[in-house]
C-alpha positions in Angstrom: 30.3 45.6 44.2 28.4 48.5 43.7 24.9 49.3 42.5 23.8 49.5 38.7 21.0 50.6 36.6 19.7 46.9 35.1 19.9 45.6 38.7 16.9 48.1 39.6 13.5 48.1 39.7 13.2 51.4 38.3 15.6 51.6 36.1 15.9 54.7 34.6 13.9 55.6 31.4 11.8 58.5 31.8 14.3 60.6 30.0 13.5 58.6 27.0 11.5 60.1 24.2 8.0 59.5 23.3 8.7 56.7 21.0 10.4 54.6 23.0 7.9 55.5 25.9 5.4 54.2 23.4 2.2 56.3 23.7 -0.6 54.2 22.3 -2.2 55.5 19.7 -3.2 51.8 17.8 -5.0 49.4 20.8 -3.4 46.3 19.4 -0.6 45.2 20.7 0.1 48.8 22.1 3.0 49.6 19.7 1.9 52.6 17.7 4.4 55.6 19.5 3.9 59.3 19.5 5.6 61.9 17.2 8.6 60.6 14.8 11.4 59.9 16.9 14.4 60.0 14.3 18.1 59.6 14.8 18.6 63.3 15.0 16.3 63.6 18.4 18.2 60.3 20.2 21.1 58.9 19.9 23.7 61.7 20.3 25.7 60.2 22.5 26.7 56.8 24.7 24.2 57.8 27.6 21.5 58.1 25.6 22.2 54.6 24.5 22.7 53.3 27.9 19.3 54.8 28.9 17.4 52.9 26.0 18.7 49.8 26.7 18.2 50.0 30.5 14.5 50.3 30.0 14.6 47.3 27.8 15.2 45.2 30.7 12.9 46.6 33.0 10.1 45.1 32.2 11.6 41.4 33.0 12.2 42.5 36.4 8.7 43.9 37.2 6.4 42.2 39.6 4.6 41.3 36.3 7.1 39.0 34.6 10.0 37.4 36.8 8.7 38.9 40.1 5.4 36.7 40.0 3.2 36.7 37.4 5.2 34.4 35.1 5.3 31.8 37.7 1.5 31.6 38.4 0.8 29.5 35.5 3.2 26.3 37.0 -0.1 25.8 39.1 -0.9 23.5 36.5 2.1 21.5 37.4 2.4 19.2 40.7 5.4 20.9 42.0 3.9 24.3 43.6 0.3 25.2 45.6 -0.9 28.6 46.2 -0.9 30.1 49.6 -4.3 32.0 48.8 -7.3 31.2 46.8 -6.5 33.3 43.1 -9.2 34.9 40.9 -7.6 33.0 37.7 -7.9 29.1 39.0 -7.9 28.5 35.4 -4.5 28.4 35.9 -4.2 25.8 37.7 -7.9 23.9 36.2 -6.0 23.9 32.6 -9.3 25.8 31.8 -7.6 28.7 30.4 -9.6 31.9 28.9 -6.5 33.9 27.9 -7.7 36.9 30.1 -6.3 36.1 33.3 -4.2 38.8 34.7 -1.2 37.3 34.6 -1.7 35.9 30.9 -2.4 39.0 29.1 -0.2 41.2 32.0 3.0 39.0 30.7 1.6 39.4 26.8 1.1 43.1 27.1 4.3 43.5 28.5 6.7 41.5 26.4 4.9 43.0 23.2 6.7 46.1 24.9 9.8 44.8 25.2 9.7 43.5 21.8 8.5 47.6 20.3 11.1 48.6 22.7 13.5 46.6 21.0 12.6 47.1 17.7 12.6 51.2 17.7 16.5 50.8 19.5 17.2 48.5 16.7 16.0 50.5 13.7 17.6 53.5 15.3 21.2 52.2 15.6 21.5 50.3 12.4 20.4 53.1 10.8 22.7 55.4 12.4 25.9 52.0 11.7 24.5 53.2 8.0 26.4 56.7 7.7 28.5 56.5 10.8 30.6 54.1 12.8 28.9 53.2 16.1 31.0 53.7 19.5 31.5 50.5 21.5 28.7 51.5 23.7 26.2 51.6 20.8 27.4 48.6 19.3 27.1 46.6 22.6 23.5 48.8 23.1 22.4 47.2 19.6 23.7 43.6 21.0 21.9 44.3 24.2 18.6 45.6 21.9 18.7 42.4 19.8 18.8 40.2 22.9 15.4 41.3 24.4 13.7 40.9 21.6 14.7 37.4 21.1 14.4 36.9 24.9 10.5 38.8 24.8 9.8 37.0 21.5 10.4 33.7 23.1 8.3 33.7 26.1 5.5 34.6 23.6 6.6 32.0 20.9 6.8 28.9 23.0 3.6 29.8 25.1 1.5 30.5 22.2 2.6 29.4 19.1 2.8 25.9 17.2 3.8 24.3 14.4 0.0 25.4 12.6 0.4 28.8 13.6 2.5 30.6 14.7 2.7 34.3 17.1 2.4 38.1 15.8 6.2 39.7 15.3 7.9 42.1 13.4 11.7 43.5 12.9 11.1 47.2 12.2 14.7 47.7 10.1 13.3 45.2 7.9 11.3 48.5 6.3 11.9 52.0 5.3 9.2 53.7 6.7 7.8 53.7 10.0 4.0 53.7 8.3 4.8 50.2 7.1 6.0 48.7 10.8 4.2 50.6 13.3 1.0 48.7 12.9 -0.4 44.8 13.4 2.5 42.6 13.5 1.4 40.1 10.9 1.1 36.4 12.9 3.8 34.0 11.9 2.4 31.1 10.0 4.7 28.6 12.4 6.1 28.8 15.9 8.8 27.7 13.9 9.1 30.8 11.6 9.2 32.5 15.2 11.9 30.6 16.5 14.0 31.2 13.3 13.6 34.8 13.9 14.4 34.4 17.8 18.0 32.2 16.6 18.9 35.3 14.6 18.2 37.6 16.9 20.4 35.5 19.3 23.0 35.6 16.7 23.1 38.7 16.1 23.2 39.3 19.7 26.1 37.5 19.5 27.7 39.4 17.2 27.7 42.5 19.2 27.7 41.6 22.7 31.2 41.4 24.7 31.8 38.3 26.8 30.7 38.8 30.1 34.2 38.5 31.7 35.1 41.9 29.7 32.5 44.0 31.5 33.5 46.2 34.4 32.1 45.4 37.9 29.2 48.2 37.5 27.5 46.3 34.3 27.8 42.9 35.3 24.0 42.1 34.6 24.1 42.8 31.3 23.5 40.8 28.2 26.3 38.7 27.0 27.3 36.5 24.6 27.5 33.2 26.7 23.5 34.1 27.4 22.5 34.5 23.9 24.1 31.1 23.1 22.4 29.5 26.4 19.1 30.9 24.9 20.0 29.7 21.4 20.2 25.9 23.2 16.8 26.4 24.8 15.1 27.3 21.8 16.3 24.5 19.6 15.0 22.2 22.8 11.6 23.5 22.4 11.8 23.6 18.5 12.6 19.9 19.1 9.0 19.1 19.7 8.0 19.5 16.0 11.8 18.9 14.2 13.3 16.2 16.2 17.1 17.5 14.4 16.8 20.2 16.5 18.3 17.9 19.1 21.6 18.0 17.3 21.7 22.3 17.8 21.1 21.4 21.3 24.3 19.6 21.8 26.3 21.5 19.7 25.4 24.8 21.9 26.2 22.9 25.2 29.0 22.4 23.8 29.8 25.7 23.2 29.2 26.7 26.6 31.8 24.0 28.1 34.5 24.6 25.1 34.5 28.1 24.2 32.8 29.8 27.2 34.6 27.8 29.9 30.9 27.0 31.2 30.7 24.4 34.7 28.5 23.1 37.2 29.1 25.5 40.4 31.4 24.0 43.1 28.4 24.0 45.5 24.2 23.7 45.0 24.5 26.1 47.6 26.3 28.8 45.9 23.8 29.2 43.1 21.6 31.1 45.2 24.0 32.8 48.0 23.8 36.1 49.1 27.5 37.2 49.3 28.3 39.1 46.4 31.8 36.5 45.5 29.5 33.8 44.8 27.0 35.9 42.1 29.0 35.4 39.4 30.2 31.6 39.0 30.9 28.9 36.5 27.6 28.2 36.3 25.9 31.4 35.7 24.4 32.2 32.1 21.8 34.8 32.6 20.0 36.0 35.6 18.2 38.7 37.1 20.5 39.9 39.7 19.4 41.7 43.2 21.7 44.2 45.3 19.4 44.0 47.8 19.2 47.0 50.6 16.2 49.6 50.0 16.7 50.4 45.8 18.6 46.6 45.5 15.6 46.0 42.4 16.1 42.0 41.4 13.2 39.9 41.1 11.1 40.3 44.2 10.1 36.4 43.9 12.4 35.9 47.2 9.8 37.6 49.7 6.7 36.4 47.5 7.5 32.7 48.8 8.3 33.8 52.2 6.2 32.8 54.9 3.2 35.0 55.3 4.7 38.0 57.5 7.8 36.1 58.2 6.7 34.9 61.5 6.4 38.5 62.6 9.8 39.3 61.3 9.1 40.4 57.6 6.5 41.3 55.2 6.8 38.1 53.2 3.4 37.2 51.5 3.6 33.2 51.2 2.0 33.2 48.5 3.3 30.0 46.6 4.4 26.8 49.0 5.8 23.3 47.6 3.6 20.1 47.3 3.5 16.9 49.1 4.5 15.7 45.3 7.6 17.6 44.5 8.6 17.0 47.9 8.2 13.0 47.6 10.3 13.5 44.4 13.0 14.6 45.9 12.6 12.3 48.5 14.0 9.2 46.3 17.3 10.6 46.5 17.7 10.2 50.5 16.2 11.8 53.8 17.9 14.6 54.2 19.6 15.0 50.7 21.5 17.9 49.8 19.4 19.4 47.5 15.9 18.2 49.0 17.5 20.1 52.2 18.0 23.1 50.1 15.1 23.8 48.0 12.6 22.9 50.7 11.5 23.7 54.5 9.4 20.9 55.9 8.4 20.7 60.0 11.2 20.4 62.2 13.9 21.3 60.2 16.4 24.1 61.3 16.7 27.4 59.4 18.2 31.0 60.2 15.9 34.0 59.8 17.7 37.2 60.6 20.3 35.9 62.8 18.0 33.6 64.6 18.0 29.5 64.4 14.4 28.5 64.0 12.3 25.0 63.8 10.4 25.7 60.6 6.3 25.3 61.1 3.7 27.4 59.2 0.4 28.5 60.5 -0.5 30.9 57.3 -3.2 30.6 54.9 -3.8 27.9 52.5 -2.0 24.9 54.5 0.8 23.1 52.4 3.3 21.6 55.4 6.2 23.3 53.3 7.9 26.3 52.2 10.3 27.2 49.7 13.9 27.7 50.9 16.1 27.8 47.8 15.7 31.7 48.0 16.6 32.1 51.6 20.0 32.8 52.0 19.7 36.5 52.0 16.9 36.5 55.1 19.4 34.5 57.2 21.8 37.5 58.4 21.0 39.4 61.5 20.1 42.6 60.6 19.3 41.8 57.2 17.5 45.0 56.0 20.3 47.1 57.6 22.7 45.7 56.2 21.3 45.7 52.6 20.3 42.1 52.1 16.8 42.4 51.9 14.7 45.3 50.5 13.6 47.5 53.3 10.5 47.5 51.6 8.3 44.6 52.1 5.7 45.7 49.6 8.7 45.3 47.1 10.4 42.0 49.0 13.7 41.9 46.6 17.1 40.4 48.2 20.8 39.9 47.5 20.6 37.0 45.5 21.4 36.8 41.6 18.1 35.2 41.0 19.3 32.6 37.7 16.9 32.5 34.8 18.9 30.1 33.1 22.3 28.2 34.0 24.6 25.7 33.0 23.0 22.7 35.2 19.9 23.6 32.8 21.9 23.2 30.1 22.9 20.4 30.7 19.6 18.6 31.3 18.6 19.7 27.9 21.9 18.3 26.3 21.2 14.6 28.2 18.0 14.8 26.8 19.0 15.5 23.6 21.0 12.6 24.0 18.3 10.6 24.9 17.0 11.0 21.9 19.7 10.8 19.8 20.5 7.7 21.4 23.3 8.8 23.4 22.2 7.4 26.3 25.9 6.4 28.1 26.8 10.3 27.5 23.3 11.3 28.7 24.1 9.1 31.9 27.9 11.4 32.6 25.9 14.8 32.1 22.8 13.3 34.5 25.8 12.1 36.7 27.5 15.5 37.1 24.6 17.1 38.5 23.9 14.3 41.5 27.4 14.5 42.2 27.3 18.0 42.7 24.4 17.2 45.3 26.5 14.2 46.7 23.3 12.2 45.5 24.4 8.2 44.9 25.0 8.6 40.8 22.7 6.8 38.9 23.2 2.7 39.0 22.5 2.2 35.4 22.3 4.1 32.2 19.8 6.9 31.8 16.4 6.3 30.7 13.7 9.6 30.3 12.8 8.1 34.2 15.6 9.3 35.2 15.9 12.8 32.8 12.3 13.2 34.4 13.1 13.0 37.8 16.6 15.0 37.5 14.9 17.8 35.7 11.9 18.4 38.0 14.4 18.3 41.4 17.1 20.3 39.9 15.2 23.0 38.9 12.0 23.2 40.9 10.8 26.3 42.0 13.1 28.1 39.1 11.2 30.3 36.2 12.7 27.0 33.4 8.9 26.2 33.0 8.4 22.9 34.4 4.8 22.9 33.1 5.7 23.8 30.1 8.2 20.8 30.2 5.4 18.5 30.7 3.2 19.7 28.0 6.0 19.2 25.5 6.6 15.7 26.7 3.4 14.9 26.1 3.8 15.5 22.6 7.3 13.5 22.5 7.4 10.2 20.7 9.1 8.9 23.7 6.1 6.8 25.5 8.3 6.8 28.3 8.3 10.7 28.8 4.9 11.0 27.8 3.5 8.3 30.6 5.4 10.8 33.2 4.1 13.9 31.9 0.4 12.9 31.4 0.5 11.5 35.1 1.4 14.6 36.6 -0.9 17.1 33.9 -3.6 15.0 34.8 -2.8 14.8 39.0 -4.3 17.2 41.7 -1.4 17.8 44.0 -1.0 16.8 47.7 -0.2 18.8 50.6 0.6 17.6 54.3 -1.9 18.5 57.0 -0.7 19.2 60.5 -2.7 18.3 63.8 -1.2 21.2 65.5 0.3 23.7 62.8 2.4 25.7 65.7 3.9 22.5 66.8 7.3 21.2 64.7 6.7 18.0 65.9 3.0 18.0 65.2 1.4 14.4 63.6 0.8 14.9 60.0 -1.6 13.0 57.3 -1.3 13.9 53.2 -4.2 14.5 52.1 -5.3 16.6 48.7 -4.5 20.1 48.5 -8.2 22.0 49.2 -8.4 24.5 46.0 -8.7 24.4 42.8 -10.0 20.1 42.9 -11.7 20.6 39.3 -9.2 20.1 37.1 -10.1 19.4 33.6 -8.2 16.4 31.7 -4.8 17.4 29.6 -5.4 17.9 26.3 -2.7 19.0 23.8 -4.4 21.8 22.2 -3.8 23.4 26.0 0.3 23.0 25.3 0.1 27.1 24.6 -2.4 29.3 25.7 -5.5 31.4 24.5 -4.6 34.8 23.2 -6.4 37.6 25.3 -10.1 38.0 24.0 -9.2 41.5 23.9 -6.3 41.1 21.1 -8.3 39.1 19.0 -11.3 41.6 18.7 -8.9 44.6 18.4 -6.9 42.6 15.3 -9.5 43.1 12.8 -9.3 39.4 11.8 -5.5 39.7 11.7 -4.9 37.8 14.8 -6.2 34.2 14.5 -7.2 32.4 17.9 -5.4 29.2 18.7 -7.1 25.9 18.1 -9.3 24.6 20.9 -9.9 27.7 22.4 -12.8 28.7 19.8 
């Protein structure tokens, strides 16, 4: 499999001109461009499209979206501790400001993405206007449409509600360029944003090829089946405020098994190999995939939860280890489980690092007992670097591993939910099912009840960017008291670590105790399900950006 531009970190854009590069010359938002890029000046030819499009996915795969950033905010969760004492604790304290780096670093960026978008957009329906687009430009205007509705989205849900909704604009909805390129006007609902993100999705649709009709060299790329994958997770989340949105949720899932030929993978294992054969299986929806070797890109997540410095071997930083709690949860599925086994290191247990069997034990930083092993297939090869399966760059830690973003065992959790709450609850119970048995876990004795969506949901996907905090926030808004008990416990917990009498020693005594950082953690409220805009926004707006309530 060779090498390709939307697997890199640096994907190519610098060839792009100025408006696309998006020189600020308006501080909101940073969307006012340079100059007046017109048709005539890009968009000449296929590679020019390629080389638009390619820079729309670069920001995902930055450090300061899918490589870390994103994930600093699940703090405020149960599942996750950090390895080091952050300058943003409000993170994990629920006492958010909005200006925490990786808040307004995500914002900035995806505001971007969405400008990005928009220009490409504008520019090739436009050109579809008097001319017939090539296949390139048509699946470049697919691809365009895509990351806006994918950039859009991890705005809308984090910030928006059913009161008010998040700052967007589609620029070919105007004929001049005087009447877009200023202050997106803020949505009066999160709902008028997700209607605007389904769209986009369609229209996604419309262009995009399936992903089994790309060559080898663009596998990465969006696709169809991903655009309906996103479709299903936004009518989830739109669920909290129009509980008929369930219905959308099962017809998508649907779509994915019937039309798209969408499956669990044969093996937990195989979602996050390292051999090239296993990248692109039933189960894969969209992703952010590494090569690996010294310009493999990916998301660099992989090393980030490595053990500080690898234990001499590698410049991993450690910088996010599992709790006591997610560990425990896991737990009631058997010693020794499959996937327990799989997502998590604890003392004593056997691992390969570099073509060495080791007893895992961890003497770095912040002490947790744990470390996160659903990422470690690539680090287990001798000669790992050499051979291109990890980035020989350990300031940039990236690996071979087609790191998911969302897949089909996702998919189905949110389709037994929606089942749940349709009251579906023997069909819930099969889709529930299908996931233990892919973890030879005992399937469940009964039918399903939330306990049991709960408990799939956090094990199944922990350590994944599918937002478990943001899971528990919306919970706490369901109508199900069930769900909401389970989510207000954990909001409203301090997680637990294990402490080791000897930390060098596998076979060391242990005691759990409470994790030592970040203990004041201020009670769940629901005005905290999104987040602050950055102060900075708000003052910049001219009154046009409104600040969400409870943060006043």
């Amino acid at each position: 499999m060779k090498g390709k531009n939307v697997m890199k970190k640096n994907i190519i854009y610098i060839a792009m001109s100025s408006a696309l590069l998006l020189s600020s010359c308006s501080e909101f938002l940073d969307v006012q461009p340079e100059g007046d890029a017109t048709i005539t000046t890009y968009f000449t030819n296929d590679q020019q499209a390629i080389d638009a499009v390619d820079a729309l996915y670069e920001r995902f795969h930055q450090e300061g979206v899918y490589g870390r950033e994103l994930f600093w905010e699940q703090g405020g969760a149960c599942d996750v501790v950090w390895g080091k004492t952050r300058s943003y604790p409000s993170l994990a304290t629920l006492k958010y400001t909005g200006n925490e780096s990786p808040l307004s670093g995500v914002f900035d960026k995806m505001y971007v993405v969405m400008s990005r978008s928009n220009w490409v957009i504008k520019q090739l329906t436009d050109k579809a206007a008097s001319t017939t687009l090539t296949d390139i430009e048509k699946r470049s205007l697919g691809e365009a449409y895509f990351t806006r509705g994918w950039a859009h989205f991890l705005i809308a849900y984090r910030y928006g509600t059913d009161k008010q909704g998040v700052p967007f604009i589609r620029y070919e909805d105007y004929a001049s360029q005087n009447e877009y390129y200023s202050i997106p006007p803020q949505q009066a609902s999160v709902i008028d944003d997700y209607t605007y993100i389904i769209s986009d999705m369609d229209k996604a649709i419309e262009y995009l090829p399936k992903f089994e009709e790309y060559g080898v060299d663009d596998r990465g790329r969006a696709h169809d089946a991903a655009a309906v994958a996103f479709k299903a997770k936004v009518y989830a989340y739109w669920a909290t405020w129009d509980a008929t949105q369930w219905n959308n949720v099962i017809s998508m899932v649907n779509t994915l098994e019937s039309t798209y030929g969408r499956d669990l993978a044969d093996t937990y294992a195989q979602v996050f190999s390292s051999d090239f054969s296993d990248f692109w299986n039933k189960e894969y929806l969209w992703t952010i995939p590494g090569n690996g070797g010294s310009t493999g890109g990916g998301s660099e997540f992989p090393g980030v939860i490595l053990e500080n410095k690898a234990w001499g071997k590698y410049n991993g930083w450690g910088q996010n280890k599992p709790s006591y709690d997610i560990y425990a949860e896991m737990l009631k599925d058997g010693e020794g489980n499959d996937r327990l086994k799989r997502s998590i290191l604890e003392y004593g247990q056997e691992f390969q690092l570099f073509g060495e069997t080791r007893t895992f034990w961890s003497t770095s930083d912040i002490e947790s007992g744990f470390m996160i092993n659903k990422y470690m297939d690539p680090f287990k090869h001798a000669d790992a670097a050499d051979k291109g399966y990890v980035n020989t760059n350990g300031d940039w830690p990236t690996a071979r591993i087609n790191f998911p973003v969302i897949r089909f065992a996702e998919m189905l959790l949110f389709r037994a939910e929606a089942y749940l709450m349709t009251g579906q609850a023997d069909k819930a119970t099969a889709d529930l099912n299908r996931i233990r048995k892919r973890s030879n876990l005992n399937l469940l004795a009964g039918t399903a009840t939330m306990t049991d969506l709960y408990h799939e949901r956090r094990c199944e996907l922990a350590f994944e960017f599918t937002d478990h905090l943001f899971d528990l926030k919306r919970w706490h808004r369901s109508g199900n008291a069930e769900i909401k008990a389970l989510a207000a416990a954990e909001l409203n917990a301090h997680p637990s670590v294990r402490h080791y009498e000897d930390r060098q020693d596998p076979a060391s005594a242990c005691t759990v105790a409470d994790y030592e950082d970040y203990k004041d953690k201020t009670a769940y409220q629901d005005y905290m399900m999104v987040f602050p805009y950055p102060s900075q926004q708000v003052d910049n707006s001219n009154g046009k950006l409104k600040q969400n309530e409870g943060y006043n």
